[in-house]
N, C-alpha and C positions, 0 to 999 in steps of 0.2 A: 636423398639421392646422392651417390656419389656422382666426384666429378675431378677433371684433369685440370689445374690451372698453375701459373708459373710467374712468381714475384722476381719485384728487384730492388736489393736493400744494399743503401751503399756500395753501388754500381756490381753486385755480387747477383746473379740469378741463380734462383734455387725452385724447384714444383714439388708437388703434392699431387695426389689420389685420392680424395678423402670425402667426408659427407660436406656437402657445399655451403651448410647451415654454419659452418663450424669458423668460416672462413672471411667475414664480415671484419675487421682490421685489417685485413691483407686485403683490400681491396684497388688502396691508393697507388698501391704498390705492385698492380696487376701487370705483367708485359706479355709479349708472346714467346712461343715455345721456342728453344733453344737452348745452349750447351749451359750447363748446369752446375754448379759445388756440389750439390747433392739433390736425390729426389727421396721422396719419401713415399713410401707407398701405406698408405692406412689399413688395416686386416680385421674382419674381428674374428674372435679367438674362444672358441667353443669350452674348452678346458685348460685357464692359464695356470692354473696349481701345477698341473700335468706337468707340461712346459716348462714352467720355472724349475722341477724339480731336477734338473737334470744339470743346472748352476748353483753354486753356493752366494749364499747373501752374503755380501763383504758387513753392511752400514746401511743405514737410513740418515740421511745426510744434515737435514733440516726439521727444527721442532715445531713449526707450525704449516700450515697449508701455503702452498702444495709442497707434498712432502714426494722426498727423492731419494730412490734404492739404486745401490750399487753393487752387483755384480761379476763374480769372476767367472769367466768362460775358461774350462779346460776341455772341453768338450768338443768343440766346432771351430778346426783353427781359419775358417775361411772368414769367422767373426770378428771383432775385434776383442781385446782379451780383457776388457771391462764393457758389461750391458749395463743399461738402466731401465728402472721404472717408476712409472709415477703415480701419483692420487691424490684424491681430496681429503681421502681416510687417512688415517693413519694404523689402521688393522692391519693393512695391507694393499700392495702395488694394484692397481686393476691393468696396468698394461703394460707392455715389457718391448724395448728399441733395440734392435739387432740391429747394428753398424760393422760396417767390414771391415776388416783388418789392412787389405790396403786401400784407405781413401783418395786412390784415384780413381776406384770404382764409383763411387758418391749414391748406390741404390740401399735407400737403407729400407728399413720395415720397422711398423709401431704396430704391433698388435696389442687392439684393446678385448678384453673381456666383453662379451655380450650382455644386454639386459642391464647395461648399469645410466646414469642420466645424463643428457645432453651437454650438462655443467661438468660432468667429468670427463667426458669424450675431448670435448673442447678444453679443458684444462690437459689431458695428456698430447693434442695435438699442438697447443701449443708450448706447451714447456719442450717438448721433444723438437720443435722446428727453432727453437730461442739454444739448445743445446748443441743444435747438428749445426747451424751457422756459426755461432763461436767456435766449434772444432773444425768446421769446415774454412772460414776466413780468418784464425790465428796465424798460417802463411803466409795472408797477402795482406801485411801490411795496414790488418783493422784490427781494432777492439772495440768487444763489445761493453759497456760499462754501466754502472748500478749507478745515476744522475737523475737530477730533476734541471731541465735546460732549458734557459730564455734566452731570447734574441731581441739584442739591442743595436742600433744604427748599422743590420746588418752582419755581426758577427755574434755567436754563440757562448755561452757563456756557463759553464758546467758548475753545479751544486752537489756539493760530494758530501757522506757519514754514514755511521751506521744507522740502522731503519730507527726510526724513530728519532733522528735528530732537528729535523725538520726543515730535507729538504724544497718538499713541496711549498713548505708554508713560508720559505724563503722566496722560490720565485711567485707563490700569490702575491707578496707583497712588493716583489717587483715590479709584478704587472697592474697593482693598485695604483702604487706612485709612480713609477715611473713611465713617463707618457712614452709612446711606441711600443713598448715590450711587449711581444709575443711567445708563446711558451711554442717550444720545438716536440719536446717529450718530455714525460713524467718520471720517467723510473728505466727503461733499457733501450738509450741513444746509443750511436754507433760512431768513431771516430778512424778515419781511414786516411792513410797517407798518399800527399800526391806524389807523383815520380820525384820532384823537388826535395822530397819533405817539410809541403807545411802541412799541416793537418785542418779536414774537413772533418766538423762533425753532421750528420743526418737522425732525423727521425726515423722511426723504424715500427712495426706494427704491433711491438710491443712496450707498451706503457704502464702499467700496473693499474690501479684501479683510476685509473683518470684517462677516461677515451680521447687520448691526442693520438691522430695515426697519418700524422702530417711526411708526404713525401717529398720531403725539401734537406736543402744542403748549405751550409752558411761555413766561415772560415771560422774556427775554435776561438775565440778570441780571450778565454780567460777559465782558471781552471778554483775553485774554491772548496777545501775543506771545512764545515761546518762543525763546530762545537759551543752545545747548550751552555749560557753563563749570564751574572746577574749585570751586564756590563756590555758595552760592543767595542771589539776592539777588532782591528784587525793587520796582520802580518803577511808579508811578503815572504816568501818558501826560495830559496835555492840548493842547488846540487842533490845530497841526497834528501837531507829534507822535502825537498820537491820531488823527489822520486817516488820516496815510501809515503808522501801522504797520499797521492795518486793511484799506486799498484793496486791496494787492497780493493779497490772500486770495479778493477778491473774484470771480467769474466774469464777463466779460464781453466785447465784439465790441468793441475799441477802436477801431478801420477808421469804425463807426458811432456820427456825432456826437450825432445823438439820444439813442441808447442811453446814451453813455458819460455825458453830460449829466446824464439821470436814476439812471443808479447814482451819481453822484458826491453828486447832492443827496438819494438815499438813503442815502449811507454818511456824509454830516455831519451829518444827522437822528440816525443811531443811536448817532454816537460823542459827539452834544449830550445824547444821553437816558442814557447806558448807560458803565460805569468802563471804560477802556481801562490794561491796565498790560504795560509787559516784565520778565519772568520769564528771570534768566538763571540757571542752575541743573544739579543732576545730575539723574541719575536714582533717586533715593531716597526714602523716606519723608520726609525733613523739606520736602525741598521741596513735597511735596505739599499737607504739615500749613500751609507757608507760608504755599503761594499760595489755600490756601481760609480759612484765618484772616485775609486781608489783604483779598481782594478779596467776599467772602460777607457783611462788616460792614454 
């Protein structure tokens, strides 16, 4: 059954059209109707070959699931002039996001292919609604970012590397030893500035494979890069250092100068406000007792 409903993720509202099954993590995050960053409207799509053939494939972005096509529109300039599509395949996109070219419009379209299974439906509605929010709040002053985040005495605490570094298994062990910690999000928290500029991070409805879809907001209180090593040590980050270990974490359309412009002068805002440090380290209790002794001060 389709159905109309409308979130709020770091104070941003955005709705959907879509099958209501689909929609079970955006729940916490449910508000009522109102003025929008974007809406989405979900379609299904009799013949997407049809369709697609009238764009050329730029890339396939990512080598493992879910996997992301990039598209150049010379065709429709009311569109925007790169589409995407997404899958659990990697044969090929089953659904393809038409975004407009100018986003003060905010109505986009995901047409999915018909007859394909619930787990892809739901993985193109959501990658497609984790996409249109980062293009849609790169403006105001948010980013969206690749973390695993606990909350201790009240402030948040971000776990940054690349996949397999082991962010997660940093804050379990947070939340093992150390008494009060509660995990925010697993994998795509959201950090948004206040008029001030200090920085608030939030949970958000999408977490990667660990169902946290906590709609809560804590002050950023500490920013950590992770790197595997037979040892724990860890380092206090400033200036660019504290820049460039922070960016790559970040979400964002680098293709788009605007865009990329304002994440850049939001991510020197937050790494001026807020400790950045690298954490090279095991997987152990001391490390954990560490990096929250070092960076919580």
């Amino acid at each position: 059954m389709m159905t109309e409903k409308y979130f709020c993720v770091a104070g941003h509202r955005f709705g959907t059209h879509c099958p209501d099954w689909a929609l079970a993590p955006y729940e916490p995050f449910e508000v009522e109707k109102g003025e929008c960053l974007f809406f989405l409207d979900v379609m299904p799509e009799d013949d997407l070959p049809a369709l697609l053939a009238s764009y050329k494939e730029v890339t396939r972005c990512n080598e493992e699931p879910p996997y992301l096509w990039l598209y150049e529109n010379k065709v429709r300039p009311e569109l925007d002039d790169v589409l995407f599509g997404f899958s659990l395949q990697e044969t090929g996109t089953v659904s393809f996001l038409e975004i407009p070219a100018d986003l003060s419009q905010g109505q986009c379209r995901l047409k999915v292919r018909r007859r394909i299974t619930r787990s892809e439906v739901e993985c193109c509605i959501n990658n497609a609604m984790m996409l249109l929010f980062t293009l849609y709040s790169t403006l105001r002053d948010t980013l969206m970012i690749h973390s695993s985040v606990t909350v201790f005495e009240g402030k948040g605490y971000s776990f940054l590397g690349k996949s397999g570094t082991g962010k997660s298994t940093h804050s379990s062990l947070w939340l093992k030893y150390i008494e009060g910690t509660w995990l925010l999000n697993d994998d795509n928290p959201v950090i948004r500035l206040e008029a001030d500029g200090t920085p608030y991070i939030y949970g958000s409805p999408w977490s990667g494979k660990t169902p946290c879809y906590k709609n809560e907001r804590v002050p950023l209180g500490g920013i950590v890069r992770l790197e595997q090593a037979p040892y724990n040590k860890i380092t206090r980050l400033k200036g660019l250092e504290a820049y460039t270990a922070f960016l790559p974490s970040c979400s964002s359309l680098k293709w788009k100068r605007n865009l990329e412009d304002a994440l850049c002068q939001t991510v020197e805002t937050v790494v001026s406000k807020v400790g950045v440090w690298h954490l090279e380290c095991l997987p152990d209790e001391a490390a954990a007792r560490l990096s929250n002794s070092t960076i919580t001060q």
